[in-house]
N, C-alpha and C positions, 0 to 999 in steps of 0.2 A: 111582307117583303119590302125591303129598301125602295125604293121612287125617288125618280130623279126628274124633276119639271125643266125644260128650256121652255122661257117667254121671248119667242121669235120676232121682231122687229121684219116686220111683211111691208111689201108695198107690189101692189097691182098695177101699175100705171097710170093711177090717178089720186089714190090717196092712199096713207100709210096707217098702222095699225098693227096692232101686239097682239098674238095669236099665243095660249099657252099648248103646252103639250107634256104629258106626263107618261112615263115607259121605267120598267123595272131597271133596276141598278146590274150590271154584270162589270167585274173588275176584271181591272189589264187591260180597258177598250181605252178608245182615244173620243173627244170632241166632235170629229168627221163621223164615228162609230154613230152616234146619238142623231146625227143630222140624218144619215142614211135608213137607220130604224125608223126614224119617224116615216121618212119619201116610201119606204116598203111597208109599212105595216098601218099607216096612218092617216098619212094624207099626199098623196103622190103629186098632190098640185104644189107642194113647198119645192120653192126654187134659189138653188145654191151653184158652186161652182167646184170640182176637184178632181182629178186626175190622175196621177200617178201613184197616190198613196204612201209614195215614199221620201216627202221633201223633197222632190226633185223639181216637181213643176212650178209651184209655188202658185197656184191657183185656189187653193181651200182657206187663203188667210180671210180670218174674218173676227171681229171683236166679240169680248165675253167680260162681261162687269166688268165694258170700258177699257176693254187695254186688248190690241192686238196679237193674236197668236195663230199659228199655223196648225188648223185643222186635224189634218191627218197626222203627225207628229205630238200634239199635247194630249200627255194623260188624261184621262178626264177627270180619274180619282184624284191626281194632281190638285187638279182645279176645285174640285168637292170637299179637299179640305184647305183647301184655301177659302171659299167663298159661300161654302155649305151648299145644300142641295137642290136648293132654286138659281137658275144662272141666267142672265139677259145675253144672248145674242142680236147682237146687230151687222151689217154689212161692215167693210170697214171706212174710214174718214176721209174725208177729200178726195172722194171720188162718187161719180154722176152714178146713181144708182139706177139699174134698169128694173130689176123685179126682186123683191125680196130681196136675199144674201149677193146679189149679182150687179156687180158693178163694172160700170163703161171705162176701159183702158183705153179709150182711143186719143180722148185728149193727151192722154202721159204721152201715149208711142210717138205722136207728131210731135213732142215736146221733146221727146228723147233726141229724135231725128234734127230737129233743130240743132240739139246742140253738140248732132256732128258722133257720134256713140257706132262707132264703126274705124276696122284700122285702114290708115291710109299707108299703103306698103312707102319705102322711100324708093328712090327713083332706081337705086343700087344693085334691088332687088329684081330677079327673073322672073319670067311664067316659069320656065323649066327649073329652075332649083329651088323656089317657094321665098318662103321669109326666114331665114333662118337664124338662130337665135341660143344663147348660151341656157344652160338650165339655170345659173346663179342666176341672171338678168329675167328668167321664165318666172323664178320664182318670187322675183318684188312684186311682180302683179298679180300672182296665185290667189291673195284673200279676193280681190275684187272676183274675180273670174266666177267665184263661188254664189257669188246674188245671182237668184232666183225668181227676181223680178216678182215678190209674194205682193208687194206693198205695205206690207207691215210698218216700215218707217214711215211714208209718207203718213201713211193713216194716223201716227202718233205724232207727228213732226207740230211744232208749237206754231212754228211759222206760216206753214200753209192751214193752219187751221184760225189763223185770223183773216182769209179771206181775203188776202192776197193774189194778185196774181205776177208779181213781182219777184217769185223765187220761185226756184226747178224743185221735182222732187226729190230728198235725197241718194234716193238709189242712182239717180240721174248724173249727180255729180261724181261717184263713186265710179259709174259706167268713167267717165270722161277721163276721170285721173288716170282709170286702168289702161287706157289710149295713150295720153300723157307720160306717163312712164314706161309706155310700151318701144323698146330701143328699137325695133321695126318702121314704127310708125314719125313719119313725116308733120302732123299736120299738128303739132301744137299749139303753133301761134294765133292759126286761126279759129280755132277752139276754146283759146283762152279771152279772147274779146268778147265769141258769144257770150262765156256763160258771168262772165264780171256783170256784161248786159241783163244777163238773168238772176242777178241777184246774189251772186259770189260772196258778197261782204255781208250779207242780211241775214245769215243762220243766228238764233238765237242763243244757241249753245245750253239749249234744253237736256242734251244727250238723248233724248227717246229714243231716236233713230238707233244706237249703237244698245239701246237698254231689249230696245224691242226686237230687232234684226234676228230670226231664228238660226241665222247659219254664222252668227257672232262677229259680224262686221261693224265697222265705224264711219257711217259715212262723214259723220264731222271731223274725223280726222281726215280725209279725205280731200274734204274743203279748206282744212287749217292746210295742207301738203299745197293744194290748186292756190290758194294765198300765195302761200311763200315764192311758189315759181312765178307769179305771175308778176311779184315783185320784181325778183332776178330778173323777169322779160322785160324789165321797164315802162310797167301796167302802172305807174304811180298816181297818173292826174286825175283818179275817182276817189271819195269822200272815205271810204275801206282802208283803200291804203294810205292813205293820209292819215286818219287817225290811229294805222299800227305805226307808222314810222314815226307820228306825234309822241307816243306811247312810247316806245322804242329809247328816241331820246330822252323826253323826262327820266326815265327807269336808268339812262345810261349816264344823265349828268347828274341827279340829285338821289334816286333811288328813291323817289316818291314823285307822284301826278303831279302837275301844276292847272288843275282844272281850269283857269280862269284862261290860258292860251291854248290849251286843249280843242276846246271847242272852234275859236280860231283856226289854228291848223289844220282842221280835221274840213271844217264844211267852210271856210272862207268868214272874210268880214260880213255882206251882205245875209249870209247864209245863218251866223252867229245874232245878229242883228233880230232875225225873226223869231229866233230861241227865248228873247230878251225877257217875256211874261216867265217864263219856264226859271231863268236864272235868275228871276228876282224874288220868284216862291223858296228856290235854295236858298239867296241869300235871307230871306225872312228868316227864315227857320233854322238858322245856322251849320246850311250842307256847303255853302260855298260862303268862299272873303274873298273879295276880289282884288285886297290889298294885300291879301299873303303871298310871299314867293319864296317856295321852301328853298331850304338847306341841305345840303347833302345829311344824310340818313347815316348814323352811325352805323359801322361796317361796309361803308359803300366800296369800300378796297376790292372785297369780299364779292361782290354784286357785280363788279365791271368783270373781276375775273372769272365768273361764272358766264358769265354773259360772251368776255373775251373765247373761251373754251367751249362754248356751243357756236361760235362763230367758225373756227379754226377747222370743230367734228361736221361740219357740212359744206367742207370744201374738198 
């Protein structure tokens, strides 16, 4: 008979350790199936997390050869032939582990709370009539509404797994836009200072978050959305938006970078000054001339009027 091994990533409360476990193969189960066989028939001191069974909670996400997925939801055969029939579970990433598959949300939620993840009705609105609201305006914010707070993304996100603490996690931003775009809701602007504070310009633009997301969300687009408005607010005097609206104009007067002012514009003289080791390895190696200053880019006609026509469509 087929055998299927998970080498479980344990941890006791004082030190960690790989525990194997081996149980007959049955097809059409899911990941969460294989965790539960084991707690019943195995070892009932293995300690995991899951509830509802049906993607709804988002409590069962937990990694498998390194990459994030939700429990109760993945085939398991899926993954058996993707990865053949020994599999490594571990908790998932950037988050405080309490015992085994079980990790501590409490930093995220005062993190969430921070950054304000809640509607502030406008003043317009009654207790007796509620928040009332168009279904066309209901439905811009429909995808966010759908996170599940699994942490899938966070556990994959490139940025919080350098060890930072300098950036929110992405569901977090995701929560805020769906506020942000919420035509009910009042409190924008005060929202929009927290989270720039929290790292608004720092995504790496790894994608994982939108790769890994079981219910097919994007929180970096979410983030590119919370940018642009926070432009429009007049959020311009941080190193973020300085280097889009650097960006912005290069691309609008010549139709290529001008890296040697770039840097400039984006983090100041002082700022560019400290970069100086960094931009003299460029210039070694022939990634930067600090004597070039391009030319307009053949077709640039072409490039203003694209640029003119995305301007015009988000007005």
């Amino acid at each position: 008979m087929r055998q299927i091994t998970y080498n479980i990533q344990r941890y006791d409360g004082a030190k960690s350790f790989l525990q194997e476990y081996t149980f007959p193969h049955q097809p059409g189960k899911t990941i969460l199936w294989g965790l539960l066989f084991i707690k019943e028939t195995t070892d009932p001191t293995l300690a995991f997390t899951a509830a509802c069974r049906a993607a709804v909670c988002g409590a069962c996400a937990v990694r498998v050869n390194g990459q994030a997925f939700l429990a109760c939801e993945t085939p398991l055969d899926n993954i058996l032939s993707r990865f053949g029939d020994t599999l490594l579970l571990e908790p998932i990433q950037n988050f405080k582990v309490i015992r085994d598959l079980v990790v501590d949300w409490e930093p995220q939620a005062k993190r969430m709370a921070a950054a304000k993840t809640w509607l502030a009705p406008k003043d317009e609105f009654s207790a007796k009539e509620g928040c009332r609201q168009s279904i066309a305006d209901f439905k811009k914010i429909t995808p966010q509404i759908n996170c599940i707070l699994c942490g899938a993304c966070a556990s994959e996100c490139a940025k919080l797994s350098a060890n930072n603490n300098d950036f929110l996690e992405p569901f977090t931003y995701s929560k805020v836009w769906k506020f942000v775009a919420d035509t009910r809701d009042k409190s924008a602007a005060a929202r929009m200072q927290i989270i720039i504070d929290k790292g608004l310009w720092k995504c790496l633009h790894c994608t994982e978050c939108a790769t890994k997301c079981p219910k097919g969300l994007a929180p970096g687009t979410d983030i590119a959305r919370l940018r642009q408005l926070s432009i429009k607010m007049g959020h311009t005097k941080n190193a973020g938006a300085r280097h889009a609206l650097a960006f912005f104009k290069d691309i609008s007067d010549t139709g290529r970078l001008n890296e040697t002012k770039l840097s400039v514009r984006s983090i100041g003289l002082i700022g560019s000054i400290t970069k100086l080791p960094f931009a003299l390895r460029l210039v070694r190696r022939g990634k930067l001339n600090p004597l070039h200053f391009p030319r307009k880019v053949k077709g640039h006609e072409q490039i203003t009027a694209i640029l003119k026509a995305v301007r015009e469509s988000e007005q």
